[in-house]
CHARMM-style PDB file with segment names, atoms N, HN, CA, C and O in Angstrom:
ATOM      1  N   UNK     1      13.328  10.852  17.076  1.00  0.00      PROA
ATOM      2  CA  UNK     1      13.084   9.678  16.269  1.00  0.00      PROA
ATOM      3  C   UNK     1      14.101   8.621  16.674  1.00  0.00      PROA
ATOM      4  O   UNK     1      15.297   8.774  16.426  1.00  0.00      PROA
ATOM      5  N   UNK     2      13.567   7.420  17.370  1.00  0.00      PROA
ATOM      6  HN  UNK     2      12.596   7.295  17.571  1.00  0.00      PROA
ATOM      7  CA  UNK     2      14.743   6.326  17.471  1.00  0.00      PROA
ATOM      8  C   UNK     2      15.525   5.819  16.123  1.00  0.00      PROA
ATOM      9  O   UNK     2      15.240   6.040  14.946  1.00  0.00      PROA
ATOM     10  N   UNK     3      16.454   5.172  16.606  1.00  0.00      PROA
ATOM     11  HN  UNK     3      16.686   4.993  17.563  1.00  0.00      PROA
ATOM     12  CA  UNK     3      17.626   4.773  15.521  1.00  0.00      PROA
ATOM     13  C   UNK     3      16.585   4.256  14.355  1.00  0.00      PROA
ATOM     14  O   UNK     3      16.446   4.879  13.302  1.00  0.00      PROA
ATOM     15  N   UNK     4      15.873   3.054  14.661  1.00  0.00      PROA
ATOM     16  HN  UNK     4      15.985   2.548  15.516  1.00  0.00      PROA
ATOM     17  CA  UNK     4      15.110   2.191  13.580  1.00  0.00      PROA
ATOM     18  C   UNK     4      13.880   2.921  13.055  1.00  0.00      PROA
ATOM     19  O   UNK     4      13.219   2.537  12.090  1.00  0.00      PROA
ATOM     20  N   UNK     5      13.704   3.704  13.574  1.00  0.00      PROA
ATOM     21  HN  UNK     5      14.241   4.016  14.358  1.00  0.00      PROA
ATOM     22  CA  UNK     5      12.785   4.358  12.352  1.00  0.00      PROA
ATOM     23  C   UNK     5      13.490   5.275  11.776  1.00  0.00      PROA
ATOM     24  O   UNK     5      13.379   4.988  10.585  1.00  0.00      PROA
ATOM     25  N   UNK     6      14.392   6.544  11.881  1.00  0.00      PROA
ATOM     26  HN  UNK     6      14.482   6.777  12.849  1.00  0.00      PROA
ATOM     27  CA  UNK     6      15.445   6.940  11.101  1.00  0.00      PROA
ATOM     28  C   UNK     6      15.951   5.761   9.963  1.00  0.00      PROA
ATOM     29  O   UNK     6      15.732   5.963   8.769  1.00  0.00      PROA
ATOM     30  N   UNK     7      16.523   4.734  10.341  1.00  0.00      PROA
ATOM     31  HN  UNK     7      16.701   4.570  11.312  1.00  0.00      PROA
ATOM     32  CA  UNK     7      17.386   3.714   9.548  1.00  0.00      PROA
ATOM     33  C   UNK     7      15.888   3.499   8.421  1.00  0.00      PROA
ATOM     34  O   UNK     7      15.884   3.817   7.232  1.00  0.00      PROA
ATOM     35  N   UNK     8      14.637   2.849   9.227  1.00  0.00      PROA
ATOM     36  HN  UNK     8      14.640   2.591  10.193  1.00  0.00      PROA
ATOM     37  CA  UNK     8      14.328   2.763   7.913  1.00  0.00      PROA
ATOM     38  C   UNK     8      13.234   3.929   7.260  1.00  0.00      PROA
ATOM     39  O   UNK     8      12.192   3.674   6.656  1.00  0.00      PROA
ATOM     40  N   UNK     9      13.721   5.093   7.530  1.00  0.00      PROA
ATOM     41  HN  UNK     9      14.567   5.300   8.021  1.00  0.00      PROA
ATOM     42  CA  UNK     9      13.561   6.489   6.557  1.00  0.00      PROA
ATOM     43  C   UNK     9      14.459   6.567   5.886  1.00  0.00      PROA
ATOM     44  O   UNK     9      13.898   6.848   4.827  1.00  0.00      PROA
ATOM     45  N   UNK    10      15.940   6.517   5.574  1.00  0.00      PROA
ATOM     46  HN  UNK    10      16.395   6.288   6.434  1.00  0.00      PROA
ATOM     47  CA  UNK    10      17.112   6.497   5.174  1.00  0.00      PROA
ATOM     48  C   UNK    10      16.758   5.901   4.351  1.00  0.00      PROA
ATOM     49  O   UNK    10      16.214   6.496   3.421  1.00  0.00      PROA
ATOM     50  N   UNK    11      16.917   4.246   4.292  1.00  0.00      PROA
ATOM     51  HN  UNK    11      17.359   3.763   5.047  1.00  0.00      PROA
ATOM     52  CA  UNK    11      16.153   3.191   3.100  1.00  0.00      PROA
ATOM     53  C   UNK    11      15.065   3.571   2.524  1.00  0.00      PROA
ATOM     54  O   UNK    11      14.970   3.014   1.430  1.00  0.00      PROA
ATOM     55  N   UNK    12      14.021   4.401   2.789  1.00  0.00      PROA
ATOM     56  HN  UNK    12      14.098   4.854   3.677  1.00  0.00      PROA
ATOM     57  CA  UNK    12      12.735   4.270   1.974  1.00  0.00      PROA
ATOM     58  C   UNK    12      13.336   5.799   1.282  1.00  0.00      PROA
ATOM     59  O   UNK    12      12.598   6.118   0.350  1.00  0.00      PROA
ATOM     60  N   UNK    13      14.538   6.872   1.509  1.00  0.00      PROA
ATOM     61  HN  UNK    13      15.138   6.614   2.266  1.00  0.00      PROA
ATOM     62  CA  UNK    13      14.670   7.826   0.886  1.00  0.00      PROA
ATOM     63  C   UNK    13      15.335   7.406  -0.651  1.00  0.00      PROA
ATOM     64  O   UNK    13      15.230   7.876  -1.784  1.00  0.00      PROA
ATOM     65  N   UNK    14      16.123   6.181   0.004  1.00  0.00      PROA
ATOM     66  HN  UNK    14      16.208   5.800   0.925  1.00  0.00      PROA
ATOM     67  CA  UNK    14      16.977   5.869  -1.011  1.00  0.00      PROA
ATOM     68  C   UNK    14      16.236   5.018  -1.875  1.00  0.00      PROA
ATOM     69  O   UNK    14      16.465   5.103  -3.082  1.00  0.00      PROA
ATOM     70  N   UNK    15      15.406   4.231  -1.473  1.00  0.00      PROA
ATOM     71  HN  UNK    15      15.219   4.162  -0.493  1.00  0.00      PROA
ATOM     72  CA  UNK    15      14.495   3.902  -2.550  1.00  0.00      PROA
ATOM     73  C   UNK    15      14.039   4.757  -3.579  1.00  0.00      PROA
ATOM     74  O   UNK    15      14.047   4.503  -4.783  1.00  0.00      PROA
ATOM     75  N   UNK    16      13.616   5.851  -2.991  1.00  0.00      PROA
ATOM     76  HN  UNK    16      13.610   6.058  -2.013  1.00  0.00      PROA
ATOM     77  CA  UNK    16      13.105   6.525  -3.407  1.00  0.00      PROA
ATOM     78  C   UNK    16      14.309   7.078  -4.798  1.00  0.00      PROA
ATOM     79  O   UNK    16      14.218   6.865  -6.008  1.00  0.00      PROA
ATOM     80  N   UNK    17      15.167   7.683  -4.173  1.00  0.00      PROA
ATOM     81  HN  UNK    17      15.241   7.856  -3.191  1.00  0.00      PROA
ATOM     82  CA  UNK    17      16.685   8.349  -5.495  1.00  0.00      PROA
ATOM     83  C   UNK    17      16.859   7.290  -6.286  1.00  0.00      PROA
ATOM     84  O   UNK    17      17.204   7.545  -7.440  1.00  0.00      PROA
ATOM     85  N   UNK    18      16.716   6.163  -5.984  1.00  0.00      PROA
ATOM     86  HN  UNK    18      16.436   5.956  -5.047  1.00  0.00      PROA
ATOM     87  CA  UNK    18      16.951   4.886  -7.040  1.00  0.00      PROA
ATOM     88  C   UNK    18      16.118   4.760  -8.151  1.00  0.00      PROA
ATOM     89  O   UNK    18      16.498   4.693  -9.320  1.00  0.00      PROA
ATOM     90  N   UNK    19      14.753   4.726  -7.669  1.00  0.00      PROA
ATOM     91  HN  UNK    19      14.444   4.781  -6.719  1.00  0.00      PROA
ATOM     92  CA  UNK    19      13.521   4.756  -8.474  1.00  0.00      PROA
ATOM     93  C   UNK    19      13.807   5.990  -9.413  1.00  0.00      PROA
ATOM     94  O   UNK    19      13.791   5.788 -10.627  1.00  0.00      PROA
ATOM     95  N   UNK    20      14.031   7.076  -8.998  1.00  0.00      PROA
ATOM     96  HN  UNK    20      14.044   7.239  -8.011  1.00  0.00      PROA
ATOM     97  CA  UNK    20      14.079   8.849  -9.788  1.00  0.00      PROA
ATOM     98  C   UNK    20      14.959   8.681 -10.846  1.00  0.00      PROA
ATOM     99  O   UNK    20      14.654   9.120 -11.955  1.00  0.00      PROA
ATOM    100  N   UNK    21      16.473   7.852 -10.572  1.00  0.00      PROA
ATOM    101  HN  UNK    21      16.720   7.495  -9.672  1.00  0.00      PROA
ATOM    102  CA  UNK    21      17.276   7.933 -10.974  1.00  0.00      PROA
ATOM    103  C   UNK    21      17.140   6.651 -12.397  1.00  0.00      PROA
ATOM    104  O   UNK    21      17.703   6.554 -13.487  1.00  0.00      PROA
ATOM    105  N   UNK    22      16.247   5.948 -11.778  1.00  0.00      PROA
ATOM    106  HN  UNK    22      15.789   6.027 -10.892  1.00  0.00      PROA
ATOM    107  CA  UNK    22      16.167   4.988 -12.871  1.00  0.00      PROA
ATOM    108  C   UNK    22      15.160   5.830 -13.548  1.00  0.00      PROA
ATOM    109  O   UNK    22      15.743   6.659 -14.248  1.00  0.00      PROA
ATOM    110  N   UNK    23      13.888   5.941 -13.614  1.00  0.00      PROA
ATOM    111  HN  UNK    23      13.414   5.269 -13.046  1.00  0.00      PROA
ATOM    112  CA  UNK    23      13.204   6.818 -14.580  1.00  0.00      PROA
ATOM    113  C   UNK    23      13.771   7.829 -15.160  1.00  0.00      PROA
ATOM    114  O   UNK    23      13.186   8.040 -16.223  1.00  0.00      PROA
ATOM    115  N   UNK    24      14.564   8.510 -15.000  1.00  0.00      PROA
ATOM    116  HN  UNK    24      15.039   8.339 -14.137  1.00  0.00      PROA
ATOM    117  CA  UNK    24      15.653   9.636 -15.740  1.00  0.00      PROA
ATOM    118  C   UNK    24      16.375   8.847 -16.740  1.00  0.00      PROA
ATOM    119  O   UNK    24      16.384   9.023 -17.959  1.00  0.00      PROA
ATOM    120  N   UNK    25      17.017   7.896 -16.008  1.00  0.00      PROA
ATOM    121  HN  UNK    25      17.010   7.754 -15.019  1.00  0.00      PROA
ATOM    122  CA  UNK    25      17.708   7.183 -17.070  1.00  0.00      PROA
ATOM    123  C   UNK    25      16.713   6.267 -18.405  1.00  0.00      PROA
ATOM    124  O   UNK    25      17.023   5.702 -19.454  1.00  0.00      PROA
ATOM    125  N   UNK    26      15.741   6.450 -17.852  1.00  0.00      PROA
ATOM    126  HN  UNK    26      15.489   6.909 -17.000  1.00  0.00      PROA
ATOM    127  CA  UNK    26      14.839   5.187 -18.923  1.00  0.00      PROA
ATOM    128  C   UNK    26      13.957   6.590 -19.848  1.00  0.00      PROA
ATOM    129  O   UNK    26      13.378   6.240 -20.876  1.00  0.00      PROA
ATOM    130  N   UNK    27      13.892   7.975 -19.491  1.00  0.00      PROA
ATOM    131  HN  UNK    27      14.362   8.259 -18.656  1.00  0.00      PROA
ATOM    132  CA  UNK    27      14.143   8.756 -20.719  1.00  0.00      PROA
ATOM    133  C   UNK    27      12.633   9.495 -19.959  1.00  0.00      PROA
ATOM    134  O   UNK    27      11.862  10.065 -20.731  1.00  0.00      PROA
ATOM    135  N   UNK    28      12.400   9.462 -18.954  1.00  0.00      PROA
ATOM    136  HN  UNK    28      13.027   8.999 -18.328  1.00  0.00      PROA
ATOM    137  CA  UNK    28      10.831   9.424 -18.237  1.00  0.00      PROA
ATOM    138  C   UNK    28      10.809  11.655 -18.024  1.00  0.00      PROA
ATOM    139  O   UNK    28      11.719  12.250 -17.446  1.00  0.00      PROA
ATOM    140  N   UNK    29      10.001  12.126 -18.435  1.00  0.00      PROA
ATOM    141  HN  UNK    29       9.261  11.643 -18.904  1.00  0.00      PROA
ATOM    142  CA  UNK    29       9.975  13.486 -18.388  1.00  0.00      PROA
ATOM    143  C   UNK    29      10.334  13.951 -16.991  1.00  0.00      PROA
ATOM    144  O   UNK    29       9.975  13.371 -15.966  1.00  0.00      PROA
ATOM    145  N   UNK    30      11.144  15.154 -17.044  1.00  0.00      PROA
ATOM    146  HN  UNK    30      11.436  15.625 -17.877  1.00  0.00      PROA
ATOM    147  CA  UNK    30      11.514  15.510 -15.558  1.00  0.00      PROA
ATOM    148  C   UNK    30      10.602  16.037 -15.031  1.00  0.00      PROA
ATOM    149  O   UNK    30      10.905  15.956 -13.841  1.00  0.00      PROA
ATOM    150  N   UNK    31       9.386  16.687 -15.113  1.00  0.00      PROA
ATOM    151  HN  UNK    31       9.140  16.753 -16.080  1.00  0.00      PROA
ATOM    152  CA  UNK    31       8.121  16.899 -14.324  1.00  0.00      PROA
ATOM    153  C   UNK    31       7.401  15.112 -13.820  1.00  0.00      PROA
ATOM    154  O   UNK    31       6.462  15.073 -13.026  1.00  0.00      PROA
ATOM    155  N   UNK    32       7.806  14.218 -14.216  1.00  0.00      PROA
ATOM    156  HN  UNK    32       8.569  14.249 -14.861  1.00  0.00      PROA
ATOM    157  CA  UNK    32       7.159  13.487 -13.934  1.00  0.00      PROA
ATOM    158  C   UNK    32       7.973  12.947 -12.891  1.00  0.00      PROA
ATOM    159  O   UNK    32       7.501  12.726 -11.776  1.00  0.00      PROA
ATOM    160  N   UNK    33       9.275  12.700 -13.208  1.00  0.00      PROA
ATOM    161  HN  UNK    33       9.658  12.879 -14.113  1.00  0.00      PROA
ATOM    162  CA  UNK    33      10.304  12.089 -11.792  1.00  0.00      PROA
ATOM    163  C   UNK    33      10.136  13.065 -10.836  1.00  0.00      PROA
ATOM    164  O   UNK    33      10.241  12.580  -9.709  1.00  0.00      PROA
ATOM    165  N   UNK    34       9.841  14.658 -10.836  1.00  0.00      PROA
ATOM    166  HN  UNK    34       9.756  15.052 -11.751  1.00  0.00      PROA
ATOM    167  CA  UNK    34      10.061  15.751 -10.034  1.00  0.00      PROA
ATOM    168  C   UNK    34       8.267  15.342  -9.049  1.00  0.00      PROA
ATOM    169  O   UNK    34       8.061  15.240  -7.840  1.00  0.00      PROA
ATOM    170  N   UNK    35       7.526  15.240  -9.961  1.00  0.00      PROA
ATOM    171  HN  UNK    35       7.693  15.323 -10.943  1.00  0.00      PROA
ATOM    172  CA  UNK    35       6.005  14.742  -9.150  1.00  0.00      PROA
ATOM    173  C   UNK    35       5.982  13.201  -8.610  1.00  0.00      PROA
ATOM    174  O   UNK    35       5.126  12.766  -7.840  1.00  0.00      PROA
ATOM    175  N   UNK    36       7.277  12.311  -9.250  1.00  0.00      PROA
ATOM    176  HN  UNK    36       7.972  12.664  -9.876  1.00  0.00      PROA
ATOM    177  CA  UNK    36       7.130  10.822  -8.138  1.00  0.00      PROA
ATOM    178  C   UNK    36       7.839  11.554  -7.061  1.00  0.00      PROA
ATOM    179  O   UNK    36       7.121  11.590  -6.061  1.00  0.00      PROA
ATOM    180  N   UNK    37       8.944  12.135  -6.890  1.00  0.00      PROA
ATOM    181  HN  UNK    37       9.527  12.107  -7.702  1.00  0.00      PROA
ATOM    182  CA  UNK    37       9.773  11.893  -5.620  1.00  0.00      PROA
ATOM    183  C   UNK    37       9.244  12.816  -5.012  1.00  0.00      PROA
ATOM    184  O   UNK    37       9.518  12.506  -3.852  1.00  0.00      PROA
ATOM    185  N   UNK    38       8.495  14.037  -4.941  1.00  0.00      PROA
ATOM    186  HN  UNK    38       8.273  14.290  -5.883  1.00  0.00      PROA
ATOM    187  CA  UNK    38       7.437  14.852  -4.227  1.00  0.00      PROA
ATOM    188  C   UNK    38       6.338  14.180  -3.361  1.00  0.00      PROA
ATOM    189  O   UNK    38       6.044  14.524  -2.217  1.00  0.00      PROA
ATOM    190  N   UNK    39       5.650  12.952  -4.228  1.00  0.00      PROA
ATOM    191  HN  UNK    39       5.888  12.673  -5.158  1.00  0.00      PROA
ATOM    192  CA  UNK    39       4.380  12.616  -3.573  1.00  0.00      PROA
ATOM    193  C   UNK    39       5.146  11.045  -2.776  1.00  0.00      PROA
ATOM    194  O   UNK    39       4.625  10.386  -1.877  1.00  0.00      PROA
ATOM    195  N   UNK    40       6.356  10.801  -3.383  1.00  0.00      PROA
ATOM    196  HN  UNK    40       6.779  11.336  -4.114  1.00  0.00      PROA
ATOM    197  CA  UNK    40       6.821   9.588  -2.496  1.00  0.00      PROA
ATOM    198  C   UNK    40       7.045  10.140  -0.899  1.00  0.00      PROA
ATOM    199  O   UNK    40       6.701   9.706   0.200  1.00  0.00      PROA
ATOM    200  N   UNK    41       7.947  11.547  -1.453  1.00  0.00      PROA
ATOM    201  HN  UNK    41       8.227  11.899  -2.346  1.00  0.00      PROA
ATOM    202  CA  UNK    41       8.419  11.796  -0.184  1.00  0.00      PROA
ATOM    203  C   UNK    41       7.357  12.092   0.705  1.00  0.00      PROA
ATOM    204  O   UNK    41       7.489  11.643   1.843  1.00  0.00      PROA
ATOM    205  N   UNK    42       5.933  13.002   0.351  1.00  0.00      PROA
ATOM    206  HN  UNK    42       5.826  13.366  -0.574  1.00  0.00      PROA
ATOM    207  CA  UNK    42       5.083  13.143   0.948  1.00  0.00      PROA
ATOM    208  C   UNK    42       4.316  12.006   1.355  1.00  0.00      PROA
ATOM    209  O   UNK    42       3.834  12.375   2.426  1.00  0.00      PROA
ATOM    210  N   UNK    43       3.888  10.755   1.117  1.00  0.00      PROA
ATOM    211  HN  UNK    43       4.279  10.455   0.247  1.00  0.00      PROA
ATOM    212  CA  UNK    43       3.800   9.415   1.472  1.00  0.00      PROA
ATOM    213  C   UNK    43       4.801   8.888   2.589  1.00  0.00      PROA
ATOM    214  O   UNK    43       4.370   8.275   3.566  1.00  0.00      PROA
ATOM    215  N   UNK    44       5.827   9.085   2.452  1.00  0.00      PROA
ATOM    216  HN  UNK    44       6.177   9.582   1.659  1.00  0.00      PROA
ATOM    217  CA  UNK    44       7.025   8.630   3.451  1.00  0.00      PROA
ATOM    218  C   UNK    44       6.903   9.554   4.642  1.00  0.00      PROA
ATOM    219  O   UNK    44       7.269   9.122   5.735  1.00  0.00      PROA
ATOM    220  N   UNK    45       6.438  10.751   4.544  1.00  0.00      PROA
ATOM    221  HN  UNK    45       6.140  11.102   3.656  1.00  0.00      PROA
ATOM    222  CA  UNK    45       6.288  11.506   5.553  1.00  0.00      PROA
ATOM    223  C   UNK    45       4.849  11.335   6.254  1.00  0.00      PROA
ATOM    224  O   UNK    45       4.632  12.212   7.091  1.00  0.00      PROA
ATOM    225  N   UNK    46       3.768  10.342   6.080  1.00  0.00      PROA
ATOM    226  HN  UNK    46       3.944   9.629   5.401  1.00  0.00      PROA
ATOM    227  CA  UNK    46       2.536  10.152   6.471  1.00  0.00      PROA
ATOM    228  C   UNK    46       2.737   8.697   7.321  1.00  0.00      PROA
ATOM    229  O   UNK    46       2.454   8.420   8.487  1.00  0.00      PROA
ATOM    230  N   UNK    47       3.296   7.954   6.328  1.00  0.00      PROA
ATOM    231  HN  UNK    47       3.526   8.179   5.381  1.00  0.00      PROA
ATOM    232  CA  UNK    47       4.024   6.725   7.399  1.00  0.00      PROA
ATOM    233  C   UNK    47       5.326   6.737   8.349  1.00  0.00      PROA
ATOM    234  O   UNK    47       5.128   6.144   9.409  1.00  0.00      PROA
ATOM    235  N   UNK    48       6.394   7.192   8.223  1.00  0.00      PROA
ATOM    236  HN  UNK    48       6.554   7.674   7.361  1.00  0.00      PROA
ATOM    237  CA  UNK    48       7.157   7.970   9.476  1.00  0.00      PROA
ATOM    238  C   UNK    48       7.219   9.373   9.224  1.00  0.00      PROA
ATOM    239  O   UNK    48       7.848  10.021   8.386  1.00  0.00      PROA
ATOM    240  N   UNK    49       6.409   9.710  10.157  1.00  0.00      PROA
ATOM    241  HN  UNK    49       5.898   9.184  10.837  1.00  0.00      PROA
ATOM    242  CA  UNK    49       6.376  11.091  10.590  1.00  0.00      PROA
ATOM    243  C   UNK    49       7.737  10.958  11.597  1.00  0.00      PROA
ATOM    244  O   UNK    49       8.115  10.081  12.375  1.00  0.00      PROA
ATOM    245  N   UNK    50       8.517  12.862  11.001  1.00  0.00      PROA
ATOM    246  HN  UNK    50       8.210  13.573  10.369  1.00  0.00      PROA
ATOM    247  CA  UNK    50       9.658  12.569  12.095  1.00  0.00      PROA
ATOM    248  C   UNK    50       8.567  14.067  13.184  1.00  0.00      PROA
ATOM    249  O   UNK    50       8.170  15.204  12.929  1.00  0.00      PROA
ATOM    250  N   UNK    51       8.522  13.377  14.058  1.00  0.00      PROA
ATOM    251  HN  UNK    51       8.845  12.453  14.264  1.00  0.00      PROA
ATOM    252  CA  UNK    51       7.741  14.583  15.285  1.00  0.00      PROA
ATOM    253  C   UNK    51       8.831  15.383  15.649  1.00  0.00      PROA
ATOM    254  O   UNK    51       8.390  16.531  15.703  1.00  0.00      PROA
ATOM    255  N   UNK    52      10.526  15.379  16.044  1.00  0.00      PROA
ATOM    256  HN  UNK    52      10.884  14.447  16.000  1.00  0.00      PROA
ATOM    257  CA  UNK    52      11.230  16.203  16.359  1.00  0.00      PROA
ATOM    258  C   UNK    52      11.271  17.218  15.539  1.00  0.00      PROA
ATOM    259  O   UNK    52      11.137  18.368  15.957  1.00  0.00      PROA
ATOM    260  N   UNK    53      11.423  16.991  14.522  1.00  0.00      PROA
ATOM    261  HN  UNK    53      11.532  16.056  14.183  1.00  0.00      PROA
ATOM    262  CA  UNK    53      11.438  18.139  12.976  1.00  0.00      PROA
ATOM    263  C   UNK    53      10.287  18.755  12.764  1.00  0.00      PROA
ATOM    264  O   UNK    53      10.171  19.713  12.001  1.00  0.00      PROA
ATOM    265  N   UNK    54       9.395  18.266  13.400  1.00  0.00      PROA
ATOM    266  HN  UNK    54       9.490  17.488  14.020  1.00  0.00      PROA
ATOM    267  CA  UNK    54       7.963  18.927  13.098  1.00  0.00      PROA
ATOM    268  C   UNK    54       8.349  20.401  14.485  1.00  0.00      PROA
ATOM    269  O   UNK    54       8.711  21.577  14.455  1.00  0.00      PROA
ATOM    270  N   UNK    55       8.054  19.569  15.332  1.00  0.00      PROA
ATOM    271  HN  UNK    55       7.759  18.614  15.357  1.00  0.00      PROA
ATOM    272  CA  UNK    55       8.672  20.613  16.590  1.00  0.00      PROA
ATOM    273  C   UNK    55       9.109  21.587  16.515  1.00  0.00      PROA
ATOM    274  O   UNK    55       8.665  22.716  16.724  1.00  0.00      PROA
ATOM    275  N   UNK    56      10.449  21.054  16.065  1.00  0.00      PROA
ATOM    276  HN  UNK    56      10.810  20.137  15.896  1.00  0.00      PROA
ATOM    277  CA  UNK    56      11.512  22.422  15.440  1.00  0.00      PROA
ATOM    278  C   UNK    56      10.889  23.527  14.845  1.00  0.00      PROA
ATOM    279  O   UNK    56      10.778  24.664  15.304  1.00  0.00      PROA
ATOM    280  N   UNK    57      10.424  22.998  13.590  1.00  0.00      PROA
ATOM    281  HN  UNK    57      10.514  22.074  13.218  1.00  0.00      PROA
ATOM    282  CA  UNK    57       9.925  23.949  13.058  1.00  0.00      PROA
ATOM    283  C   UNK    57       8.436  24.734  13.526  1.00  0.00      PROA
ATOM    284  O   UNK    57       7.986  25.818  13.157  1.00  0.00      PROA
ATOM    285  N   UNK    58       8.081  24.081  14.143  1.00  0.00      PROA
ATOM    286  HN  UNK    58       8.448  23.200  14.442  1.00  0.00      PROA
ATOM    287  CA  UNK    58       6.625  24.479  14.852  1.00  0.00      PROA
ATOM    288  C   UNK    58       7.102  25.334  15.759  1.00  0.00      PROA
ATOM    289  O   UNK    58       6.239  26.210  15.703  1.00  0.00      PROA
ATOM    290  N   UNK    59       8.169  25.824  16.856  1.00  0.00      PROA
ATOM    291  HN  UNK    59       8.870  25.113  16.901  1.00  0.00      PROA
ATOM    292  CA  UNK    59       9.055  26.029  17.480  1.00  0.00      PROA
ATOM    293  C   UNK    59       9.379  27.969  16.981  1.00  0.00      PROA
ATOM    294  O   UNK    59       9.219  29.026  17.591  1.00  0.00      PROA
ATOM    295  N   UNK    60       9.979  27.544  15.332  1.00  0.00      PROA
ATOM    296  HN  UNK    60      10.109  26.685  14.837  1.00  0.00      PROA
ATOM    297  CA  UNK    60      10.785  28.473  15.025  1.00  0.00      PROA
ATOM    298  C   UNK    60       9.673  29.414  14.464  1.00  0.00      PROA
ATOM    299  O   UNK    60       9.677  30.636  14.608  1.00  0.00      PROA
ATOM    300  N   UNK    61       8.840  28.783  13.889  1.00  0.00      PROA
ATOM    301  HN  UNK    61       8.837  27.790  13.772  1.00  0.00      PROA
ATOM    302  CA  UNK    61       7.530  29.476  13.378  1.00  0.00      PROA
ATOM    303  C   UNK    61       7.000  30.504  14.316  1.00  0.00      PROA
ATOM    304  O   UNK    61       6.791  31.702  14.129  1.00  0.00      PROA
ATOM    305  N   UNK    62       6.842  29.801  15.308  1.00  0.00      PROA
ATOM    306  HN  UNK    62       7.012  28.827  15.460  1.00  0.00      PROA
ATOM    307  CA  UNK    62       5.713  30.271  16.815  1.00  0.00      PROA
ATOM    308  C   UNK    62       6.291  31.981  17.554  1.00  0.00      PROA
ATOM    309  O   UNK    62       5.722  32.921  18.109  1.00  0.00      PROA
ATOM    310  N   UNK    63       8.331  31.505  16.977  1.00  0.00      PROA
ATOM    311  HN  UNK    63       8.793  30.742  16.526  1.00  0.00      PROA
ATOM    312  CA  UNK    63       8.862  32.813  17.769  1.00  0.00      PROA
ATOM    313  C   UNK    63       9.182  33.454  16.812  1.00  0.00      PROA
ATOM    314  O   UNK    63       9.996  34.336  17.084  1.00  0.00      PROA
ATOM    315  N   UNK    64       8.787  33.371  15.437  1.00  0.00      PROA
ATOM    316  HN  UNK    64       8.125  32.654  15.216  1.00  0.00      PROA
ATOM    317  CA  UNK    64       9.058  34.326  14.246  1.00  0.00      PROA
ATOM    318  C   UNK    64       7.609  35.127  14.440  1.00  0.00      PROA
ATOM    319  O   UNK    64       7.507  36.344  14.280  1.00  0.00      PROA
ATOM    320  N   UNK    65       6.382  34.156  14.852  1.00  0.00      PROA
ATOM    321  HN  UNK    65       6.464  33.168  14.982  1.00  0.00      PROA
ATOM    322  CA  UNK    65       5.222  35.442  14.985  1.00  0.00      PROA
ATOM    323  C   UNK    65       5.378  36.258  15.780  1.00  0.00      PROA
ATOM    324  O   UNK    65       4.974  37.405  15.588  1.00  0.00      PROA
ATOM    325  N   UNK    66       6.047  35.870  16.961  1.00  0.00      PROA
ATOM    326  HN  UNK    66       6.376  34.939  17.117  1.00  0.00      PROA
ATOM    327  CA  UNK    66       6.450  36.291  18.062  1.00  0.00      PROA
ATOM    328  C   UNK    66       6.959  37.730  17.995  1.00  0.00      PROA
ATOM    329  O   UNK    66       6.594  38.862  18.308  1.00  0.00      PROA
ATOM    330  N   UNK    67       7.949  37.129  17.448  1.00  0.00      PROA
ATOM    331  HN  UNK    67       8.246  36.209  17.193  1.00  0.00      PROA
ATOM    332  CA  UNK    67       8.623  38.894  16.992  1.00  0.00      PROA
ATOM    333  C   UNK    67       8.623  39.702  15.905  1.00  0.00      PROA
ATOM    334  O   UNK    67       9.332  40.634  15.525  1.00  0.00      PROA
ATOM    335  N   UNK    68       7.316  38.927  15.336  1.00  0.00      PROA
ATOM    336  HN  UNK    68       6.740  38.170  15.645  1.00  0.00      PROA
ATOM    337  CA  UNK    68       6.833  40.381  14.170  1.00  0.00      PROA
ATOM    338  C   UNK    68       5.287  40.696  14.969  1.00  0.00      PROA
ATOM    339  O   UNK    68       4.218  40.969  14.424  1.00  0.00      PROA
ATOM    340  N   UNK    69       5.490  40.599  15.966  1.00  0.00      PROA
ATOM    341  HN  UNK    69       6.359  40.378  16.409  1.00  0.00      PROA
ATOM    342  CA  UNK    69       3.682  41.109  16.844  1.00  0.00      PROA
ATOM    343  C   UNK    69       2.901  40.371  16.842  1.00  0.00      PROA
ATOM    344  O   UNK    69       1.955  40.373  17.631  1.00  0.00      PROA
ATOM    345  N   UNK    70       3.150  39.314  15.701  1.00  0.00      PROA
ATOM    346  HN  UNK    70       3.918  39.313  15.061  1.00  0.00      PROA
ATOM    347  CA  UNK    70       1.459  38.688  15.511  1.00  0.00      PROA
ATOM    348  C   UNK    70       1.269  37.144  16.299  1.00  0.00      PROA
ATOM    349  OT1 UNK    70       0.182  36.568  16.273  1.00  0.00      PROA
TER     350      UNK     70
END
């Protein structure tokens, strides 16, 4: 992932803790801040996708079947 799309994943995370943190504070049920910052983050992950992290884990997956046989 180049610098500027990292930088602005960083900003849209922190948007994100700001928003959570203000609904907590404004008295908002914790299943409900726990289901914004879930579907934000899952939104943030549809518009920058990080592909290295996908890798990785696509990676670690592939040699965990690996060495249970399957």
């Amino acid at each position: 992932m180049d610098a500027g799309t990292r930088q602005k994943r960083v900003e849209a995370l922190e948007a994100i803790k700001n928003k959570a943190m203000e609904m907590a504070v404004k008295g908002s049920d914790s299943l409900d801040v726990r289901d914004f910052v879930k579907d934000a983050k899952m939104n943030l992950a549809y518009e920058l996708p990080d592909y290295e992290s996908f890798e990785k884990a696509k990676s670690a997956t592939l040699a965990y079947k690996r060495s249970k046989g399957g």
